[in-house]
N, C-alpha and C positions, 0 to 999 in steps of 0.2 A: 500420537501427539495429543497434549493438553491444552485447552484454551488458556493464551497468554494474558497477565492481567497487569497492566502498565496505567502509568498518568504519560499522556501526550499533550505538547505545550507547540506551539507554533507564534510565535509576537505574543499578543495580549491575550490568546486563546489556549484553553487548556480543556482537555476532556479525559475524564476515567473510562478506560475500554475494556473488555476483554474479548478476544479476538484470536485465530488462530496466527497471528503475526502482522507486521507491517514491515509490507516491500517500499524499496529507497531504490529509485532507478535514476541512471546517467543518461546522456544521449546517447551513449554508448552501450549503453543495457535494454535501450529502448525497445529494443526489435526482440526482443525473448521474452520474459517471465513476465517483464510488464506489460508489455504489448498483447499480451494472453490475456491476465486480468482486467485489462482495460476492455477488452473483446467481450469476456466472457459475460462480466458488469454490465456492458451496453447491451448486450443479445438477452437478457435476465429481464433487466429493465424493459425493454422493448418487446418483448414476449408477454409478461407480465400485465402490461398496462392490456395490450391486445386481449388476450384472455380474459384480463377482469372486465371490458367490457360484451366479450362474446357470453354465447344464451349455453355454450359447455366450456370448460376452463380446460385450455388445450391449446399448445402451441400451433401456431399455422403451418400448413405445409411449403406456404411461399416466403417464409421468415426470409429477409432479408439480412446481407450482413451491414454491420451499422459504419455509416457513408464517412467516419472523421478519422484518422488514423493518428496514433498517439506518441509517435515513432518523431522525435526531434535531435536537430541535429547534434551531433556528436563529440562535436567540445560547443555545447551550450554552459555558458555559465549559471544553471539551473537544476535541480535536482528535482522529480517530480515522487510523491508517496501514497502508497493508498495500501488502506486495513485491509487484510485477507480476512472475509466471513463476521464481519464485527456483529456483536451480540448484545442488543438491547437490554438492561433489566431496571430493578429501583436503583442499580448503581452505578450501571453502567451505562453509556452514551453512546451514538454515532453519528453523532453530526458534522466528525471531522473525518472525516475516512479517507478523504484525497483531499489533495493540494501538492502548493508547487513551496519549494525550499528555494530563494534567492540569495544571495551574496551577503553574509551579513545578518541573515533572519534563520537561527539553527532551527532544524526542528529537535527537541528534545524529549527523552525518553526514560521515566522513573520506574525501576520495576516495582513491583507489588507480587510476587512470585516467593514463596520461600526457600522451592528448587526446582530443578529443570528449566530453569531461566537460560536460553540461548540466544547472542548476535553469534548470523553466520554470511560470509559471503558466496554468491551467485550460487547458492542452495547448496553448495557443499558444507556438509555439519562438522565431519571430521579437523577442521580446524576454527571451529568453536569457542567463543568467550564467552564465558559463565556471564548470565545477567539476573544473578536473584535480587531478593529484597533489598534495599539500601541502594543498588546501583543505578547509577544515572550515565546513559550516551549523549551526547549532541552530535547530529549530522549537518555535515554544512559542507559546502561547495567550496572544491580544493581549489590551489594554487596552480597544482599539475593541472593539464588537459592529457585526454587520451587522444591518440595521431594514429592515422592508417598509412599505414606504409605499403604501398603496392607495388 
């Protein structure tokens, strides 16, 4: 895989990224691939800060896992997103890496890619839509809900 290189626009906010992708999770998606991310982000961070202040740069053996859990409910009318690996340079930014998508506020996606541009869902690629240069998605919080039926 290639680092993806997009404009992200959220309301009045917009940033140039390039990044190995951005996850879009439901309540319903919560407990998987986001709930990973969200983990592994928090455990990074939190490891990080500890080591830059220890006298050798090294995780602790009593790392704790981080107390918040990211897991909301299931037909929330909310979508939450964050950058997998976003890459700082003169062009590009990260200061949008997560956030929440509410009713009415898309979050939007221009590519900048000339090819290899992919949206795919719940990481299967195999049904795949081309996102190279020119194209633009908006994600926004559907109509439907998802239901557990037990």
């Amino acid at each position: 895989h290639g680092s993806a290189r997009y404009r992200l626009r959220l309301g009045e906010q917009s940033e140039t990224q390039s990044s190995s992708g951005v996850v879009v999770s439901t309540g319903m998606g919560s407990t998987g691939w986001f709930q990973s991310l969200i983990t592994g982000a928090a455990q990074v961070s939190q490891l990080a800060t500890k080591a830059a202040r220890a006298p050798v740069a090294s995780a602790p053996a009593d790392a704790e896992k981080p107390a918040a859990s990211w897991r909301f409910d299931w037909d929330a009318r909310h979508l939450f997103y964050t950058v997998r690996e976003p890459f700082p340079s003169r062009h590009t930014g990260c200061r949008m890496v997560f956030g929440r998508i509410d009713a009415g506020l898309p979050l939007v996606l221009e590519s900048q890619m000339a090819e290899h541009g992919l949206i795919f869902s719940d990481g299967l690629e195999h049904d795949a839509l081309e996102f190279n240069a020119g194209s633009r998605v908006e994600v926004s919080v559907a109509e439907r809900r998802g239901l557990l039926v037990v």
